[in-house]
N, C-alpha and C positions, 0 to 999 in steps of 0.2 A: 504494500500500500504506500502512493506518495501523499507525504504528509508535508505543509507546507505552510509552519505557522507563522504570525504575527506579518501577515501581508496588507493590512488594513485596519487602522487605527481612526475612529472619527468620536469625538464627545463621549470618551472615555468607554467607546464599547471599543473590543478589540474581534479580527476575525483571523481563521484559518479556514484551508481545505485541505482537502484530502480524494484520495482514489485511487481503483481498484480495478483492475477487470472482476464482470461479475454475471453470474450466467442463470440466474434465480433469485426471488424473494428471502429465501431462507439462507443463503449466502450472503447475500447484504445484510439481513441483520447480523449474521454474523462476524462479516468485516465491521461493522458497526462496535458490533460488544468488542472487538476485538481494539478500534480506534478509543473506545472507552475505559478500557484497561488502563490507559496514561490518566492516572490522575488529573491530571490538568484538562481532557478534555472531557472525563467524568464529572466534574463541577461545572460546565459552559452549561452557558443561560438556552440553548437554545444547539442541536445539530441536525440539522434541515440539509433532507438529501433527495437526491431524483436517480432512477434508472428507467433506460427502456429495454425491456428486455425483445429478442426477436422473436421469440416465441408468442408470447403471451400480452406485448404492449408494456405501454408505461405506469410504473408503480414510482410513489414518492410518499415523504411523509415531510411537517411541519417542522416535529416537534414543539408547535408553539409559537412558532412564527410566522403568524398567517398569509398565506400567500408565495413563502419560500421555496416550498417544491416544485409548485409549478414555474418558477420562473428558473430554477435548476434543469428542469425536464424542456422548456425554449428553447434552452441552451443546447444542451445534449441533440433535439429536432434541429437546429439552424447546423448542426454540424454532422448529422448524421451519425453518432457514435452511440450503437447500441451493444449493447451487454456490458456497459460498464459504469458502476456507482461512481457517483459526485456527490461530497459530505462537505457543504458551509457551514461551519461552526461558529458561535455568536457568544461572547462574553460581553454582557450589557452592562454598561457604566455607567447606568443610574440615571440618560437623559432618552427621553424617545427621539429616534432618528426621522419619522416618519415616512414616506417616501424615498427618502435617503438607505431606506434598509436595503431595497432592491435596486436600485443603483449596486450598491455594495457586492451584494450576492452576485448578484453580474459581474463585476469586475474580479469577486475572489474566482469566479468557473474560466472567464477569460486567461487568469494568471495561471490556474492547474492547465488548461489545455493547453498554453506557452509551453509552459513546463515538462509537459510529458511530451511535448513533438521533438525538444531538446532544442 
């Protein structure tokens, strides 16, 4: 899994991503539990992820941050990249971002998919 923290800093939330190839529902969660083993991303306010899988379509989940997944799962469609999870993780600083969340989430998927083409 590429893990890729403290890419995004705004009004004291801070974010990461992460990803994985991934070929099922039950495999994401468990790259999940698996991402959540580090302490530090076991305590984040919020890890909002999307896959599309080829088989079956697109599964995502919030965690809480309404709106997240879907705009993870855009991403993933505008690029074409199926069977593989995308995890924006959110450590909220205490201000609402409003709008500005998904800004963000956009930019931390654009940094992991930089990132993985090398």
């Amino acid at each position: 899994m590429l893990v890729l923290e403290n890419i995004i800093s705004d009004r004291g939330s801070k974010y990461a991503v992460a990803g994985a190839p991934c070929d099922s529902e039950d495999q994401a969660r468990a790259l999940l539990g698996e991402l959540r083993r580090r302490k530090k991303f076991a305590r984040a306010t919020h890890n909002s992820w999307g896959l599309l899988l080829s088989g079956t379509g697109p599964v995502k989940n919030d965690d809480g941050e309404s709106g997240a997944g879907q705009v993870i799962l855009r991403m993933l469609e505008r690029e074409d990249l199926h069977d593989h999870l995308i995890v924006v993780t959110r450590w909220f600083g205490g201000k609402n971002l409003g709008g500005d969340r998904f800004r963000h989430i956009q930019e931390a998927v654009r940094i992991y998919l930089d990132a993985r083409r090398g």
